[in-house]
C-alpha positions as CSV (number, residue, x, y, z in Angstrom):
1,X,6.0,3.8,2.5
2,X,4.6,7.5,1.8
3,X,4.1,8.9,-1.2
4,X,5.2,11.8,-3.0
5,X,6.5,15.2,-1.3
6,X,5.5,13.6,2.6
7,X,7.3,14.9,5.7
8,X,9.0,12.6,7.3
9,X,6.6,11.6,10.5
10,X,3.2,11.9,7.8
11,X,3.0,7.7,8.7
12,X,4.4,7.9,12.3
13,X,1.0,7.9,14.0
14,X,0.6,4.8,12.1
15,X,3.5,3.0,13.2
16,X,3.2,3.8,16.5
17,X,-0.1,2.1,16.3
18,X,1.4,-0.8,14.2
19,X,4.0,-1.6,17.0
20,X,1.5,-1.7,19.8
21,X,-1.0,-4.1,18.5
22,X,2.2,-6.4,17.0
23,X,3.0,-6.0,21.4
24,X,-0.1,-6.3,22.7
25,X,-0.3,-9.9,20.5
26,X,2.9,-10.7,21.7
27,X,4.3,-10.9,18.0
28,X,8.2,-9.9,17.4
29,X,8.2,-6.5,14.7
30,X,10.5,-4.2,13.4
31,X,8.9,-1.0,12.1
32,X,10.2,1.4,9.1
33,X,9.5,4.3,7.7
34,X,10.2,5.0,3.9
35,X,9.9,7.4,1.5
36,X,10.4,5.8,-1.6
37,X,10.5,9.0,-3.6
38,X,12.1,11.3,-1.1
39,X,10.6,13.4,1.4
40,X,9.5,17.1,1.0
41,X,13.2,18.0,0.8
42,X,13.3,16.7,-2.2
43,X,12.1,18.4,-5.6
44,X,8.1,17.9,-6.2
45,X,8.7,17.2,-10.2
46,X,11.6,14.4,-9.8
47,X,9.1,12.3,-7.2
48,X,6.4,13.5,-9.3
49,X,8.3,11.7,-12.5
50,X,9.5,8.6,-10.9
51,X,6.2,7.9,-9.2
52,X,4.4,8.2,-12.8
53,X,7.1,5.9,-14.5
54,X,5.9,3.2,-11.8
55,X,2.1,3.7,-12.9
56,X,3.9,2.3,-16.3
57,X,2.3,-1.5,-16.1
58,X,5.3,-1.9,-19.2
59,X,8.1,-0.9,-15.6
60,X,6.1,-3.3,-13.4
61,X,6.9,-6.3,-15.3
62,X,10.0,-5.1,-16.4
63,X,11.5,-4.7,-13.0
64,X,12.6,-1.3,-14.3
65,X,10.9,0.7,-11.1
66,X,14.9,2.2,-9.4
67,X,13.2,2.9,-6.1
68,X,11.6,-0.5,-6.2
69,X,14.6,-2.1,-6.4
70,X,16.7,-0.1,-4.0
71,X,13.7,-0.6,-1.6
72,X,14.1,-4.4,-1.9
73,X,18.3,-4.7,-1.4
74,X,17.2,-1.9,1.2
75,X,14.9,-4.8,2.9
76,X,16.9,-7.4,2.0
77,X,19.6,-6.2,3.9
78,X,18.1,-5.4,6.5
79,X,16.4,-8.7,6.7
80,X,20.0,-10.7,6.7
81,X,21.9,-8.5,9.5
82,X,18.9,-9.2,12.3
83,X,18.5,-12.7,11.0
84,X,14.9,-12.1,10.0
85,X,15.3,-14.2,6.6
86,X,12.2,-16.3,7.4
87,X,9.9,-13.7,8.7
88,X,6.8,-12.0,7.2
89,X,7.5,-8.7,5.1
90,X,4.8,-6.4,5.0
91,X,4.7,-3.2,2.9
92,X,2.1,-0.7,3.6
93,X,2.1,2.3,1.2
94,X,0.3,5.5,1.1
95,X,-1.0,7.4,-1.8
96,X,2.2,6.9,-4.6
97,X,4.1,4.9,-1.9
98,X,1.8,1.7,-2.6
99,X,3.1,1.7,-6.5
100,X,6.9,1.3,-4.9
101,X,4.8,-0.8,-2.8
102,X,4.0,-3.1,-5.4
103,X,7.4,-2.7,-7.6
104,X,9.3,-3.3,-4.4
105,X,7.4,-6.6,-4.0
106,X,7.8,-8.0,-7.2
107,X,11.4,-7.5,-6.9
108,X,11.5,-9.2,-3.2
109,X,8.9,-12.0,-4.8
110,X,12.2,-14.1,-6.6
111,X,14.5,-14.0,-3.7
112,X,12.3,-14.2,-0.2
113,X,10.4,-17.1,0.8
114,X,7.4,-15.8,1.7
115,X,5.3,-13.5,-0.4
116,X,5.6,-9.7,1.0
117,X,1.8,-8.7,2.2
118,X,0.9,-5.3,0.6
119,X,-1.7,-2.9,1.9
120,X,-2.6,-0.1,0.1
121,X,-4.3,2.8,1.5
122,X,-5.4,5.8,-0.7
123,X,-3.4,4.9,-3.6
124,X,-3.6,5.5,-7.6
125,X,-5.1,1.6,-9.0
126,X,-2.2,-0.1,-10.5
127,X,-2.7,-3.9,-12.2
128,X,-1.9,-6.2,-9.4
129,X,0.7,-9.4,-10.7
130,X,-1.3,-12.3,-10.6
131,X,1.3,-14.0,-8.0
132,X,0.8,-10.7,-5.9
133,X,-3.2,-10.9,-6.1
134,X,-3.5,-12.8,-2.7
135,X,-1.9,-11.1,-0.8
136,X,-2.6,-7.2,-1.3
137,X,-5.6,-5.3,-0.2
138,X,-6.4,-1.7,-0.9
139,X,-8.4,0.6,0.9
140,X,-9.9,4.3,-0.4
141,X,-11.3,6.7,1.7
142,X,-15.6,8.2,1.3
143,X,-17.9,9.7,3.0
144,X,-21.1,8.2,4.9
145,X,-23.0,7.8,1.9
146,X,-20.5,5.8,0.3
147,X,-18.8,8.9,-2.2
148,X,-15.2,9.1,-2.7
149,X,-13.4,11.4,-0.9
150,X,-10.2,10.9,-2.4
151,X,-9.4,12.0,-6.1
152,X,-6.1,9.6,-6.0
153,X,-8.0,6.9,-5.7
154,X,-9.7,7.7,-9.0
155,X,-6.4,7.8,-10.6
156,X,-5.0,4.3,-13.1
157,X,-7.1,1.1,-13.8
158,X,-6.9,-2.3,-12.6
159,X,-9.0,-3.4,-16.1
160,X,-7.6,-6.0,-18.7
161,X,-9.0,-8.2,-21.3
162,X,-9.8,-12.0,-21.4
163,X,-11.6,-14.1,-23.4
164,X,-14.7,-15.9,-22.6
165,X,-15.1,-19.8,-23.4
166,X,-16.3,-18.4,-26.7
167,X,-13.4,-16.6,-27.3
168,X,-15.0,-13.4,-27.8
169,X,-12.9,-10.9,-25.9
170,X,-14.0,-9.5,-23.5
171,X,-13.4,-5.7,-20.8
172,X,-12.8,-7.0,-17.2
173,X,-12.1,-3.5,-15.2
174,X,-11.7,-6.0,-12.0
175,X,-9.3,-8.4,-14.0
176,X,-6.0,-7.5,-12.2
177,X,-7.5,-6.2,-8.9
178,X,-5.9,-6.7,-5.6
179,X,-7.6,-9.9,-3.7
180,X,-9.5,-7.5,-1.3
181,X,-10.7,-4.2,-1.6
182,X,-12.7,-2.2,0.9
183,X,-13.6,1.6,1.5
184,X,-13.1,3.5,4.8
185,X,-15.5,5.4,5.7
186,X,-13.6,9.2,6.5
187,X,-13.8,12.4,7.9
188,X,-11.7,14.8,5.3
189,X,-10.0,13.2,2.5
190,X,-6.6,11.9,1.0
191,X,-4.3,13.4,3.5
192,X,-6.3,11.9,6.6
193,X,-6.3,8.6,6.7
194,X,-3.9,8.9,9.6
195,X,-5.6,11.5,11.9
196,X,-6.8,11.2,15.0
197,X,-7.9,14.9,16.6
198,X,-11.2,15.4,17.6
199,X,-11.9,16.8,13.8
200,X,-11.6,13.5,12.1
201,X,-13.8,11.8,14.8
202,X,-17.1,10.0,13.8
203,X,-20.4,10.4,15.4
204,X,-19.4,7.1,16.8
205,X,-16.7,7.8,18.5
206,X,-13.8,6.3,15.9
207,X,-10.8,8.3,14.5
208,X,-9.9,7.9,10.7
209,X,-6.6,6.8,12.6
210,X,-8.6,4.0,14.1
211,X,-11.0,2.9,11.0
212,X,-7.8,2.7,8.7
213,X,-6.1,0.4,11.4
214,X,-8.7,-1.8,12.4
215,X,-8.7,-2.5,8.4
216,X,-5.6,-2.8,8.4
217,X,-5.1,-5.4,11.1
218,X,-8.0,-7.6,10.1
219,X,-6.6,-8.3,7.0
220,X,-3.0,-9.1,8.7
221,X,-4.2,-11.3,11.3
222,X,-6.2,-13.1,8.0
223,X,-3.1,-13.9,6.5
224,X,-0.8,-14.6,9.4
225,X,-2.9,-17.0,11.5
């Protein structure tokens, strides 16, 4: 899932990647790419509206994201004319495309079997459902000494309050984070999590391409084995 104003093959290099380790571990996929608020066709200030109504935690819990739920019947569908009812969902979303990423899971999370796995890659912090916690990890991009190179990142909160056994109330900014979170380390910034030219190379050899997707499939091969 890309985020807002993203031509169409932004995540392609991705996918491509995605398919072959699925082959190479002789695992059954089927790939998509979505744009849950359009592509770069489409106005900047519509996306740019609908993708800050979804950083609404009030429009998480009330279901009231639109792409979210067209995303899921969009899955759903999908899902019942190849048969694929029982198979894991995985939605991994880019930058504003992890917030449909999350909407569109809570909507799948009443009528799939399995809980959809959610990766989050260079996205804006949005509180996690608790019933969504285990299985989403989210992944921001620094530098080599650890600085963030990604202002989206820096965007929303995943802080709530509790209450200690004392009762006294207390600020957890942690309270409704994903189950793992992890930074990559990056050459560039938000838009390059997904390059692989000699310019996004690390001294060791690696492509931002490859750091995001060995992240990426350690945490799958976590939860599917």
């Amino acid at each position: 899932m890309s985020g807002v104003a993203t031509e169409w093959s932004f995540m392609l290099p991705l996918k491509e990647v995605l398919e072959a380790r699925f082959r190479d571990a002789g695992l059954e996929t089927r790939v998509q790419l979505l744009h849950p608020y359009g592509d770069w066709n489409r106005p900047l200030w519509r996306q740019v509206a609908e993708a800050r109504r979804d950083m609404s935690r009030r429009a998480l819990h009330a279901g009231a994201s639109v792409r979210g739920r067209a995303l899921a019947d969009q899955l759903l569908e999908g899902q019942e004319q190849t048969g694929d009812q029982d198979r894991v969902l995985v939605l991994i979303g880019h930058s504003a495309g992890a917030l449909a990423a999350i909407h569109t899971a809570a909507v799948l999370n009443r009528r799939v079997i399995r809980p959809p796995i959610i990766i989050q890659i260079g996205a804006p912090k949005l509180a996690v459902p608790p019933h969504l916690k285990a299985t989403t990890a989210y992944y921001y991009g620094v530098d080599s000494t650890s600085k963030s190179r990604d202002p989206v990142t820096r965007i929303g909160h995943w802080g709530g309050w509790r209450r200690l056994r004392s009762g006294i109330p207390v600020w957890d900014p942690q309270l409704h984070a994903p189950s793992v979170v992890e930074e990559l380390r990056l050459m560039g910034g938000h838009p390059d999590y997904f390059r692989s030219g000699e310019r996004f190379r690390s001294s060791a050899g690696q492509t931002n391409l490859e750091r995001t997707m060995d992240a990426v499939w350690k945490y799958l091969m976590t939860l599917m084995n």
